[in-house]
C-alpha positions, 0 to 999 in steps of 0.5 A, a space after each residue: 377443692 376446699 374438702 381434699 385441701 382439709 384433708 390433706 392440712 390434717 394429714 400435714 399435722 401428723 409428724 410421722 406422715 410429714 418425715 415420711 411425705 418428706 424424706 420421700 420427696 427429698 430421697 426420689 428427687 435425689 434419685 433423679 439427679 444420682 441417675 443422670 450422674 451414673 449413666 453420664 459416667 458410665 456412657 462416657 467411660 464406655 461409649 457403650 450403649 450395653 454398659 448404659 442398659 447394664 446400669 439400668 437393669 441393676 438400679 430398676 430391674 434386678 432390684 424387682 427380683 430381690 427386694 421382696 426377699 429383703 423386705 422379708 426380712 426387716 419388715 418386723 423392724 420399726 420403720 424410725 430404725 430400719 429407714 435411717 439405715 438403708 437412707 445412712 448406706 445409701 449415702 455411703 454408698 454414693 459418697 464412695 461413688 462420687 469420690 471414685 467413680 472417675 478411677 474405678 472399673 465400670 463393673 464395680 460402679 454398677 455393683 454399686 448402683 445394684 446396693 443402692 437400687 436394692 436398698 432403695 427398693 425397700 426404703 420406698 416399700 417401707 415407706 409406702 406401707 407405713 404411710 398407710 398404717 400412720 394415716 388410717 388410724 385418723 381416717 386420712 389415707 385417700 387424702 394422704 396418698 392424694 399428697 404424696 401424689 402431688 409431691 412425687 410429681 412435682 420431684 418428678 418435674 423438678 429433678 430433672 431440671 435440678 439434675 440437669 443444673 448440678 451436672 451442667 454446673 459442678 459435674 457427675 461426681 458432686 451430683 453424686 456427693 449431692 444425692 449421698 448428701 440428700 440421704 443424709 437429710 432424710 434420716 435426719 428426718 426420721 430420726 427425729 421423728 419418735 413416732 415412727 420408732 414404735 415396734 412396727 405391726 407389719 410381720 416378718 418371716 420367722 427364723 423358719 420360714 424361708 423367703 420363698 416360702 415368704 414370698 409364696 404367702 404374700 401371692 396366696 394372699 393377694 390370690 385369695 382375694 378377688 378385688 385385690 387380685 385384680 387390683 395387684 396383678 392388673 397394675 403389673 400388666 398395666 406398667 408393661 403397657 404403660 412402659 411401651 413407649 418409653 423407649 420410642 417417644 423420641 424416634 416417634 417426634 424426630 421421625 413420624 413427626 419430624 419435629 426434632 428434639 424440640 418437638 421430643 421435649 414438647 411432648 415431654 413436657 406436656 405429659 409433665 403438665 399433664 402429670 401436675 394437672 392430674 395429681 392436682 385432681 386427684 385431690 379433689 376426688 382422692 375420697 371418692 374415685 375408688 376403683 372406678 378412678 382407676 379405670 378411668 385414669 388408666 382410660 385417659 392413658 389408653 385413649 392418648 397413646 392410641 391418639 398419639 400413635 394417630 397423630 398428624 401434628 406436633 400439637 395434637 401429639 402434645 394435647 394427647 400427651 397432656 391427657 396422658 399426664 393426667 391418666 398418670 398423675 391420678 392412676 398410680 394414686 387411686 391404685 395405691 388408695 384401692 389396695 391398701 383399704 383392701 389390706 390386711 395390716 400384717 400383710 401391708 408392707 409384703 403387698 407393697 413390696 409386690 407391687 414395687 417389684 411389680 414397678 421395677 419388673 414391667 418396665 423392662 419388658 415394656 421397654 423391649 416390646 416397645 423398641 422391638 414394635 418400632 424396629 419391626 413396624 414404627 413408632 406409631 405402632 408402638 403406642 397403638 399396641 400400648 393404648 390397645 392393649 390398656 383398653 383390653 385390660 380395662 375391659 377384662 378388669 370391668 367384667 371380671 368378678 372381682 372388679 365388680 366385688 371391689 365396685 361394691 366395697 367402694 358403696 360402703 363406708 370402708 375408708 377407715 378399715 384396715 
């Protein structure tokens, strides 16, 4: 690992990479510990499942529709002046929740929640596409996505637990004092960072252009180009299956296994291991996978899903998970470092913004397919549909022109275009 290790020391000496590496980690664990907070809140003043799924559809779904729209409009804004203000509102905004979410209506914790979960949109668009204009220059891109790879998983593994210590400790409302606290830091960060103040070369919409008009350029561009076509838009299918079985892993243990909530926190924790394992690996081969890492990766998901959805135990249920961990823990990375060698500089934070939305939007549907599959049928086809489906798209993306196209581009020495 000696050469993914040197990559990403080099990386860890660029002080715009390190405040954005950072206040990402630092604002995605926060966001951990904000959501559990909410949904607490919510679910205990209404009893509802419905208020419960409003709240989610306002911080991840509507925010896929509207945060392209807004990132249109600040993207000519350096990245060292636009993210201390979206990460600034944000902790307003979970400051004045943390003080009357226990004495206002549901409706307007949600309106809230639906600010933030738009401004965190852009932030993590922002973010994404600046990391990739800072790293390069120098030549460091694979590798530093490769680290922020790591990091992201291991927020993943410790906000839930954090989280879960906060709210058992002091409660919802200081869990929300605490998340509107982490945002401070991270513009602190930023702020004194003054590489990240330069004028940013990502375009904007000019007075005349309207968003549709915006967002309409953004899809002709990723269109005319094959190897990013399949890239962009495969990755958005991909999410809807990958998403299947998010709301059924928990009937799947406690039903078809019948191991109960332990056995649900077994496979969550193995998908967990798996998820470091694999983001671990992909330091190693971050320079190397292209877009065969990301077949492959997407391969291992499939396999596991269909291998859960077949599973007669427990323990081969938690070894498919791992598995699937590590499909998870290299895919998004590989299909991060694959477009973003593809991109145009001016069209690099609207492309991110795409697939944010992207991120945002399948999930929803996959969540319905999914719990729609388990009503009608079981859990077991949920992740059969789910594994069959990924193995569909790999093999369409396999044979398809573009694919091949990008296949090539990864045997040139490309790593440093932008």
């Amino acid at each position: 690992m000696g050469v993914g290790l040197a990559g990403m020391r080099k990386t860890w000496r660029i002080a715009e990479f390190r405040a954005l590496l950072v206040s990402y980690v630092i604002n995605r664990a926060g966001d951990v510990i904000g959501a559990l907070a909410l949904a607490i809140i919510v679910l205990g003043a209404t009893r509802s499942a419905i208020a419960t799924a409003a709240l989610f559809l306002a911080t991840q779904f509507v925010p896929g529709l509207v945060g392209p729209f807004l990132v249109g409009r600040i993207g000519a804004i350096a990245p060292g002046r636009i993210l201390p203000v979206c990460y600034l509102v944000e902790a307003c905004l979970f400051l004045v929740l943390a003080a009357v979410a226990r004495h206002t209506t549901v409706g307007l914790i949600i309106a809230l929640a639906f600010a933030d979960g738009t401004l965190a949109f852009a932030a993590r668009s922002v973010t994404r596409a600046t990391t990739a204009s800072t790293l390069i220059p120098h030549d460091l891109m694979p590798e530093g996505k490769a680290a922020f790879n790591v990091a992201l998983a291991a927020a993943t593994v410790a906000g839930p637990i954090l989280g879960g210590a906060v709210l058992a400790l002091l409660g919802p409302t200081t869990a929300l004092a605490a998340d509107g606290v982490s945002f401070l830091v991270a513009a602190l960060l930023i702020v004194c960072t003054p590489g990240l103040r330069a004028r940013s070369a990502h375009s904007a919409s000019s007075p005349g252009t309207t968003r549709r008009r915006h967002l309409r350029a953004t899809f002709g561009y990723v269109a005319g180009n094959a190897s990013l076509r399949a890239l962009v838009f495969g990755e958005g299918i991909a999410f809807i299956f990958f998403y299947l079985v998010v709301p059924v892993t928990v009937i799947y243990a406690t039903r078809s296994l019948h191991a109960g909530p332990a056995g649900y926190a077994a496979i969550l924790a193995s998908w967990g291991a798996g998820a470091v394992i694999g983001s671990t690996v992909h330091v190693r081969v971050a320079r190397r996978v292209g877009h065969t890492g990301v077949l492959i990766s997407t391969a291992a998901v499939a396999v596991a899903y269909v291998g859960t959805g077949m599973a007669p135990t427990l323990f081969v249920a938690c070894v498919c998970s791992v598995l699937g961990g590590v499909g998870n823990g290299t895919q998004w990375a590989s299909v991060e470092t694959a477009v973003h060698q593809l991109v145009d500089e001016q069209f690099r934070l609207r492309v991110s913004a795409l697939l944010e939305s992207m991120a945002a939007l399948a999930p929803g549907m996959g969540i319905v397919v999914g719990g729609a599959l388990t009503a009608l049928f079981s859990p077991r086809a949920a992740y059969l549909a789910a594994g069959a489906g990924l193995v569909v798209l790999i093999a369409v993306a396999a044979l398809t022109r573009g694919f091949a196209t990008g296949l090539r581009r990864d045997a040139a020495p490309s790593l440093g275009r932008a």
